[in-house]
C-alpha positions as CSV (number, residue, x, y, z in Angstrom):
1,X,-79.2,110.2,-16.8
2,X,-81.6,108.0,-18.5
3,X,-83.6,106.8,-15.9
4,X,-84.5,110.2,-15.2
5,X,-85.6,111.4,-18.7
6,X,-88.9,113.0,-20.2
7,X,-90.2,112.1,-23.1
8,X,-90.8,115.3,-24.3
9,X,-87.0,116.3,-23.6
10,X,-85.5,113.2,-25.2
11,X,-87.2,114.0,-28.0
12,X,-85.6,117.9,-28.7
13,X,-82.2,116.6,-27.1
14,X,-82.1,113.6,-29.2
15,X,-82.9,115.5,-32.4
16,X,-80.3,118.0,-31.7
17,X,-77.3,115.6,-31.3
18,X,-77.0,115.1,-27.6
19,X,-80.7,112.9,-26.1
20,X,-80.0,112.3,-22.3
21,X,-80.6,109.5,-21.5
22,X,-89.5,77.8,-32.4
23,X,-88.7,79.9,-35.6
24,X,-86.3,82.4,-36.8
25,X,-87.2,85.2,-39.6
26,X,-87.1,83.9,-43.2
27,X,-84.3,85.4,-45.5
28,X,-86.9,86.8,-47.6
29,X,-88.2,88.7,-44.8
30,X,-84.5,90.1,-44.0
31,X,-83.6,91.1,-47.6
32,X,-86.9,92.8,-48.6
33,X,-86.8,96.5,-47.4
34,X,-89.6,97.7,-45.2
35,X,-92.7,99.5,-46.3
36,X,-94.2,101.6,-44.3
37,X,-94.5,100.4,-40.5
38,X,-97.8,99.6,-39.6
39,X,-99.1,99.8,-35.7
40,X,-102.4,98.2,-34.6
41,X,-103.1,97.7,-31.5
42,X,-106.0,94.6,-30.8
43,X,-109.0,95.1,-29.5
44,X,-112.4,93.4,-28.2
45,X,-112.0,90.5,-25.7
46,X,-108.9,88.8,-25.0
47,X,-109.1,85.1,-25.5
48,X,-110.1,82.8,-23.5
49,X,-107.6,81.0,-21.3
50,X,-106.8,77.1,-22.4
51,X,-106.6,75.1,-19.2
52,X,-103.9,72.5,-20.9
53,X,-101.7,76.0,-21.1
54,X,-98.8,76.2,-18.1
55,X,-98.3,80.2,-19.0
56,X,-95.1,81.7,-17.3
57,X,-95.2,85.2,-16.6
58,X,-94.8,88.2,-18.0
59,X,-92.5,90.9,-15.8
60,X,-92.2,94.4,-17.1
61,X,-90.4,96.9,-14.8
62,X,-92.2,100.1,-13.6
63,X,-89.0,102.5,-13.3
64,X,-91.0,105.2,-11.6
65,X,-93.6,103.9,-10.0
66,X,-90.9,101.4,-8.0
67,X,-93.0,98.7,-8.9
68,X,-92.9,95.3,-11.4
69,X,-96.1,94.5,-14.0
70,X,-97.1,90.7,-14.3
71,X,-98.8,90.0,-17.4
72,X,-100.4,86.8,-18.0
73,X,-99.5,85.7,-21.8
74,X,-102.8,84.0,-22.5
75,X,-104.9,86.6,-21.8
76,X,-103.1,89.3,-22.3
77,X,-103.8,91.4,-19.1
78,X,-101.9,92.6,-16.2
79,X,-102.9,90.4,-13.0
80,X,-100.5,91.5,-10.4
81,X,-98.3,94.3,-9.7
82,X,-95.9,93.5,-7.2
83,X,-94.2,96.7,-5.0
84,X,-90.2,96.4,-5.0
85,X,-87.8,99.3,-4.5
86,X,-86.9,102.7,-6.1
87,X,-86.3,103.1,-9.6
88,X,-86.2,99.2,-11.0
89,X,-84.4,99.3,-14.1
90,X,-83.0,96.1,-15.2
91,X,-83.4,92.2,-14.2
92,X,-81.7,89.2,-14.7
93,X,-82.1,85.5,-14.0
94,X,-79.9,84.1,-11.7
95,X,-77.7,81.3,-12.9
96,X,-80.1,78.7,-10.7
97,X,-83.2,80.0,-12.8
98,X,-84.8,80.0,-9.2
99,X,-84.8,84.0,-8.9
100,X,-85.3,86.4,-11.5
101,X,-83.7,89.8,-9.4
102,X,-84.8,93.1,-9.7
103,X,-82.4,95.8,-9.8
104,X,-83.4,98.7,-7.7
105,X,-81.0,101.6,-8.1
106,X,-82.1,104.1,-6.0
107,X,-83.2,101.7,-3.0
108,X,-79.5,100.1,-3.7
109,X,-81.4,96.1,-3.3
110,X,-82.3,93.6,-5.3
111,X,-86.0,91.5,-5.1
112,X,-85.8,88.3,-5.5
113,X,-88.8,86.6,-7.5
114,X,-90.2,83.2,-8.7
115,X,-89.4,83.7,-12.3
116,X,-92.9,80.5,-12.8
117,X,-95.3,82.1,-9.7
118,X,-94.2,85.8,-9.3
119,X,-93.9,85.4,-5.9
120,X,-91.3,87.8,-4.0
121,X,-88.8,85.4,-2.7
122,X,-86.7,88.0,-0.6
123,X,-85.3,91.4,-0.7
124,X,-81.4,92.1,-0.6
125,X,-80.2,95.4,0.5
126,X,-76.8,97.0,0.2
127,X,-75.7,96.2,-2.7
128,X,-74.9,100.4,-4.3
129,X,-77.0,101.7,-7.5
130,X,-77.5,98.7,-8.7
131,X,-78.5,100.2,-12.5
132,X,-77.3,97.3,-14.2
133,X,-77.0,94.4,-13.8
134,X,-75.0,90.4,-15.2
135,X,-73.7,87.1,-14.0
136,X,-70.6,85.7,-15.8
137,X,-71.4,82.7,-17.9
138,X,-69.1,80.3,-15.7
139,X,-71.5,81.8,-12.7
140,X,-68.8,82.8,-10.6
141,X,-69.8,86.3,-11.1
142,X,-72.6,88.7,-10.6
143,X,-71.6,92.5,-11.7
144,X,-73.4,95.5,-11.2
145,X,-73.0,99.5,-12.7
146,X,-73.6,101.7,-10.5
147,X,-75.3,104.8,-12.9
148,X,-75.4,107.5,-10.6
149,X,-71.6,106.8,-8.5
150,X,-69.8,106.0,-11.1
151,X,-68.1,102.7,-10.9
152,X,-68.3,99.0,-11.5
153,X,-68.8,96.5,-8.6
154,X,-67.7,93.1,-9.1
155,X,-68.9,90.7,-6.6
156,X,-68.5,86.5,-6.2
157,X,-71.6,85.1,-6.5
158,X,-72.4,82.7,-3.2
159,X,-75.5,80.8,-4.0
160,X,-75.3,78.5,-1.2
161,X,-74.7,81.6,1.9
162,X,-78.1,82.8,2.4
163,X,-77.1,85.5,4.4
164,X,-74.2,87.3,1.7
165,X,-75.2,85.6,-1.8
166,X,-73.7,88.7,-3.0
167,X,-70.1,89.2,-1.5
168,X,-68.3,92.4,-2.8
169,X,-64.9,92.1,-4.4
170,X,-63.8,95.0,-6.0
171,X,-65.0,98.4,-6.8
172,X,-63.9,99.4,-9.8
173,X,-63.8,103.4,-11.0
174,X,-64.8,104.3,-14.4
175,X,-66.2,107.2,-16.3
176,X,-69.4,108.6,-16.3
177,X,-72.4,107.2,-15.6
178,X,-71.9,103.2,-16.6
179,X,-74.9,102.9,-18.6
180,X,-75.0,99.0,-19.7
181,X,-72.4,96.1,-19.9
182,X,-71.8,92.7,-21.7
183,X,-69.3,89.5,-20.6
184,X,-67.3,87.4,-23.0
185,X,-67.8,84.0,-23.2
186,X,-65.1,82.9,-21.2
187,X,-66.0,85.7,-18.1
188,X,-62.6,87.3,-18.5
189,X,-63.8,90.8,-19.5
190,X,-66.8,92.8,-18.5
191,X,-67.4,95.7,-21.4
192,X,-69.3,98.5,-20.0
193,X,-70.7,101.7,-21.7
194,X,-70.1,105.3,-20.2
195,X,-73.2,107.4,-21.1
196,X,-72.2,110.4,-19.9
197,X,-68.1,110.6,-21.0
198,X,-69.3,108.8,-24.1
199,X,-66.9,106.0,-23.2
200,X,-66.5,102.1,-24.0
201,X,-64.4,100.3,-21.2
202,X,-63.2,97.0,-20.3
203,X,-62.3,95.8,-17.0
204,X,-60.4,92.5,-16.5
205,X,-62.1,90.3,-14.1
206,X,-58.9,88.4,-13.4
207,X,-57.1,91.4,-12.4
208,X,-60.5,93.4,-11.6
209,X,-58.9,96.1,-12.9
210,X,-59.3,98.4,-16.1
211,X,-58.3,96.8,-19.2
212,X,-58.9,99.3,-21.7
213,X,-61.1,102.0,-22.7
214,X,-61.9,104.0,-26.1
215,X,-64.0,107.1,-27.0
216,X,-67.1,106.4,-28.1
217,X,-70.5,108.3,-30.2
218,X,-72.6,110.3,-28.4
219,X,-74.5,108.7,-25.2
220,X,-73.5,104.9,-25.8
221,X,-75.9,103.1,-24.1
222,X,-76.9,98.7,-24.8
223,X,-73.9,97.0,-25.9
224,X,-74.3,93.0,-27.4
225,X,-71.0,91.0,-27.8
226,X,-71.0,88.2,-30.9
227,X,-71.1,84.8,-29.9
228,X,-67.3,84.5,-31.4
229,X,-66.4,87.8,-28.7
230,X,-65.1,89.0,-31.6
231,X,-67.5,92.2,-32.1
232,X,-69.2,94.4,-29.8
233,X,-71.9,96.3,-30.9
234,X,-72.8,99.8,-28.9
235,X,-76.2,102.0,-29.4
236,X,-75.5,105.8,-29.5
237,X,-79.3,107.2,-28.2
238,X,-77.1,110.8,-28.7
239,X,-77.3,110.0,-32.3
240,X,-78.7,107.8,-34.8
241,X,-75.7,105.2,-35.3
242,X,-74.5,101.7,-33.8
243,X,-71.2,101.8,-33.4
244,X,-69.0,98.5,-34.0
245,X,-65.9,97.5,-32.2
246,X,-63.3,94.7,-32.9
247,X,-62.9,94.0,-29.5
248,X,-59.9,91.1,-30.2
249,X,-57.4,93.7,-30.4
250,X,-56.3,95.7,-27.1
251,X,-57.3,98.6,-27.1
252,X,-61.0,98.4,-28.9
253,X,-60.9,99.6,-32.5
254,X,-63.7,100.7,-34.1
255,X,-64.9,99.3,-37.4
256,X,-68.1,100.7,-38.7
257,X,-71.1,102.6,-37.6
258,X,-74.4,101.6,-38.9
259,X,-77.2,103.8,-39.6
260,X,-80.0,102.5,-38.0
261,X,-82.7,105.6,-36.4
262,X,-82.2,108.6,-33.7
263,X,-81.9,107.6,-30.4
264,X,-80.4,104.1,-30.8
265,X,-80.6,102.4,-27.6
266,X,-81.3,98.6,-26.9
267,X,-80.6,95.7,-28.3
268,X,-81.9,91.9,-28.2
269,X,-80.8,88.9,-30.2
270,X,-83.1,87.1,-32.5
271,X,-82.0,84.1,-31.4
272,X,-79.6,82.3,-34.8
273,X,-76.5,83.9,-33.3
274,X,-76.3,86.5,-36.3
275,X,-79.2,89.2,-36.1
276,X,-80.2,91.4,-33.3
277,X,-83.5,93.7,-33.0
278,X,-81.7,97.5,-32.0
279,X,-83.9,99.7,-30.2
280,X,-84.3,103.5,-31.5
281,X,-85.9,105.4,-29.0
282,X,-86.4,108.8,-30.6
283,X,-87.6,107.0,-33.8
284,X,-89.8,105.1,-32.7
285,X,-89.0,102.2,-34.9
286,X,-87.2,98.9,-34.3
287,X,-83.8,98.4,-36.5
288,X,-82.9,94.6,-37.7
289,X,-78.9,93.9,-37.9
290,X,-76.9,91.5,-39.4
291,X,-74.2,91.2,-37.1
292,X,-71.7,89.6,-40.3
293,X,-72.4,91.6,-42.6
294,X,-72.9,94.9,-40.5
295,X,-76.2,96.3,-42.3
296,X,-79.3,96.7,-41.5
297,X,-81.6,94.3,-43.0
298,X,-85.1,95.1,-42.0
299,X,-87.1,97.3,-39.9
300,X,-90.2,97.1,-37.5
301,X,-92.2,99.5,-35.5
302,X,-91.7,100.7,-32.2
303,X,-94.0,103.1,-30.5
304,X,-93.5,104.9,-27.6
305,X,-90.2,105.3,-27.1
306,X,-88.8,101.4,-27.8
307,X,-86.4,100.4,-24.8
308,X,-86.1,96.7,-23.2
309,X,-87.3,94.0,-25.5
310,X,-87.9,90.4,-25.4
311,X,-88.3,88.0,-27.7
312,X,-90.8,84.8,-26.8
313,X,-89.9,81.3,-27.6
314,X,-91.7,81.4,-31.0
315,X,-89.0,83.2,-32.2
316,X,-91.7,85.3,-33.7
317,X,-93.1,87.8,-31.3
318,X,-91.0,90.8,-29.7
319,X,-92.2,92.6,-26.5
320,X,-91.3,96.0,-26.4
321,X,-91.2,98.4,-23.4
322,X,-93.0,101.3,-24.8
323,X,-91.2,103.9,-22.4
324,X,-93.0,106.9,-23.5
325,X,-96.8,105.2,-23.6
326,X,-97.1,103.5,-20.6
327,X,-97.4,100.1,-22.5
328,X,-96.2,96.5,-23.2
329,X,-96.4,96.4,-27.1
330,X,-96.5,93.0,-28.7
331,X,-95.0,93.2,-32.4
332,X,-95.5,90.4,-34.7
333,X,-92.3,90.0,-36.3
334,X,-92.8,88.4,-39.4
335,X,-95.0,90.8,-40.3
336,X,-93.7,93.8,-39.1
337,X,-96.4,95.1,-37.4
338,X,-98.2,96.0,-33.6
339,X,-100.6,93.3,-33.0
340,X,-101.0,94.3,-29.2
341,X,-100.5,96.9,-26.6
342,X,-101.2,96.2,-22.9
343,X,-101.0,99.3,-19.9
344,X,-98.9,98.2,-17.5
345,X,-96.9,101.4,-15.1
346,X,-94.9,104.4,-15.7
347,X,-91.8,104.1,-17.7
348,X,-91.6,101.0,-18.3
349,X,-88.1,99.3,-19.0
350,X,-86.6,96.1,-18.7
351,X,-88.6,93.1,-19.4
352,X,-88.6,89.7,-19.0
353,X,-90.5,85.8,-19.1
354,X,-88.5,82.2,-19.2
355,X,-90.9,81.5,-22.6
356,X,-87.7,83.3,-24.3
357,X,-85.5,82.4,-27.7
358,X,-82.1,82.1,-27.3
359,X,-80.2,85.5,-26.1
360,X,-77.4,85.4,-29.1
C-alpha cells in the first residue's frame, strides 16, 4: 500500500514496472520545453512578518508521525504541530469552509480544525479507514475509501446533527485497495482508483451501487475529472504514464496515455480549467498537462518524492509534499524552479491552505 512505502523501495519497484505504493502561466511558458530543472532551496533569514498581512495557514500532513504541520506563509517556518490520529493521509474542507477534516486511516476518525486559527475543533471516531476522502458538490455527500478494507463508504452529510454529522449509508465493495476518487459535477458518480487490482470504478450514488469498472495501468493512483465530466485523467505510480478515459460512455473507454515520468502519482489543477500539475514520484519532477489537447506542455522540479500539491492564490507558487525529504517545497512556477524548502514531519502528504487558486 502506499501509505506504507520506503523510499528506497519505491524507487527499485517503481523502476522495474510495479512501485507500491491571481495569475495563470503564460502560453509562452507552456509551449517552450524545459531546460534542465533547477532546485534551490533559500536561505538566510526569512522575512520579516508585515502586520497589515491576515496569513492563513499552512497544513501539511505528517502520515507517520500521526501528526499535522502548520506553516505560517509569511515567514516561512513551522509554528505549530498539532497531534491527530494514525496515519493522516488526506484532508478536505468541509462544504461550510468551517472545518478543514483530517483523515486518519488507521485511527478510523476524522479531526476537525479551523481551516483560519488551526485550532482542533473536535475529533470524530468511527468512521472505517478513512484513506480518502470528498464531499459531493451539491453537499449532500461526504465519501470515504477505505485503503486497507477494501470498499467505498458513502455517507449523508448532516451538518446541523452534532452528534452523527457523518451518518453511513451504504458500504460499497470494490477491488483492491481504493487508492483516490473524483465526483462529477452533478454528484451522480463517484470514480475511484483500485491500486492494487489496477482498477478504475464507478459507483452510482443514486443507486449506491457499482456502475462500471475497467482495467487500468499499473498502480492507478490520483484521478482529476474535466470540468465538462467528460475526461478522467488517472496517474499510474507502477509506470510512467497518465492514462485518459472518456468517461461519457458506459463502460469507461480509454483514449490515450501520456508520457509524463516514473511513478506518476498526483495531480492538482492550475486553476484555468484546462492544465493540471501531475505528480511523478519516482522522477522527481513535476509534469504540466493540457487536458484538450492531451500532451504534456511543460515540466517543473519535484524533489523528494513529489506527492500532494497545492497551488496558492497567485496562481504562481506550487507547494509540494516532498514525501521522501521530510519537506514542504515551494516551487516558483513561472520559472520552474525550487525557491524554498521548509522541514515539517515524516512523510509528508496531503496539503492544504484557503489562500488556494481554483481546483479545476
Amino acid at each position: 500500500m502506499d501509505r506504507l512505502l520506503l523510499p528506497s523501495l519505491a524507487r527499485r519497484t517503481a523502476l522495474s514496472g510495479a512501485l507500491l505504493s491571481g495569475s495563470v502561466l503564460s502560453l509562452a511558458l507552456l509551449s517552450v520545453a524545459l531546460p534542465g530543472a533547477s532546485v534551490r532551496a533559500q536561505t538566510g533569514a526569512a522575512p520579516a512578518r508585515d502586520p497589515s498581512v491576515q496569513a492563513r495557514p499552512i497544513f501539511v500532513l505528517n502520515s507517520q508521525d500521526a501528526s499535522v504541520s502548520v506553516v505560517d506563509p509569511v515567514t516561512y517556518a513551522e509554528v505549530k504541530r498539532i497531534a491527530v490520529g494514525k496515519e493522516p493521509h488526506h484532508l478536505y474542507l468541509t462544504p461550510d469552509r468551517k472545518s478543514l477534516l483530517v483523515a486518519n486511516a488507521l485511527s478510523n476518525s476524522l479531526t476537525f480544525i479551523d481551516p483560519a486559527t488551526a485550532q482542533v475543533q473536535r475529533t470524530l471516531t468511527g468512521i472505517a479507514d478513512p484513506y480518502q476522502l470528498r464531499f459531493s458538490p451539491d453537499m449532500k455527500w461526504f465519501v470515504t475509501l477505505a485503503n486497507r478494507l477494501n470498499h467505498i463508504d458513502l455517507y449523508r452529510w448532516q451538518p446541523d446533527d452534532a452528534a452523527e454529522p457523518m451518518k453511513l449509508i451504504r458500504r460499497v465493495p470494490t477491488g483492491k485497495t481504493p487508492s483516490h476518487q473524483w465526483i462529477d459535477s452533478k454528484s451522480s458518480v463517484v470514480y475511484a482508483s483500485m491500486q492494487d487490482s489496477n482498477e478504475l470504478v464507478a459507483v452510482d450514488l443514486a443507486s449506491q451501487s457499482v456502475r462500471w469498472r475497467v482495467t487500468t495501468g499499473k498502480l492507478p493512483a490520483d484521478v482529476y475529472l474535466t470540468a465538462d465530466d467528460q475526461r478522467l485523467f488517472v496517474g499510474l505510480t507502477g509506470d510512467r504514464f497518465v492514462e485518459v478515459y472518456d468517461v461519457a460512455v458506459n463502460p469507461a473507454r480509454l483514449i490515450k496515455r501520456i508520457a509524463t515520468g516514473e511513478g506518476a502519482h498526483a495531480f492538482r489543477a492550475m486553476g484555468d480549467k484546462r492544465h493540471i500539475f501531475a505528480g511523478n514520484r519516482v522522477a522527481n519532477t513535476i509534469s504540466v498537462i493540457d487536458t484538450q489537447t492531451m500532451t504534456v506542455v511543460s515540466e517543473l522540479p519535484g524533489p523528494g518524492g513529489p506527492d500532494d500539491m497545492e497551488l496558492l492564490s497567485d496562481g504562481k507558487t506550487l507547494l509540494v509534499a516532498s514525501r521522501w525529504a521530510r519537506k514542504l517545497t515551494w516551487v516558483d512556477v513561472p520559472g520552474r524552479k525550487v525557491i524554498r524548502q521548509v522541514d515539517v514531519g515524516r512523510s509528508p502528504h496531503g496539503v492544504y491552505t484557503l489562500d488556494h487558486a481554483p481546483r479545476q
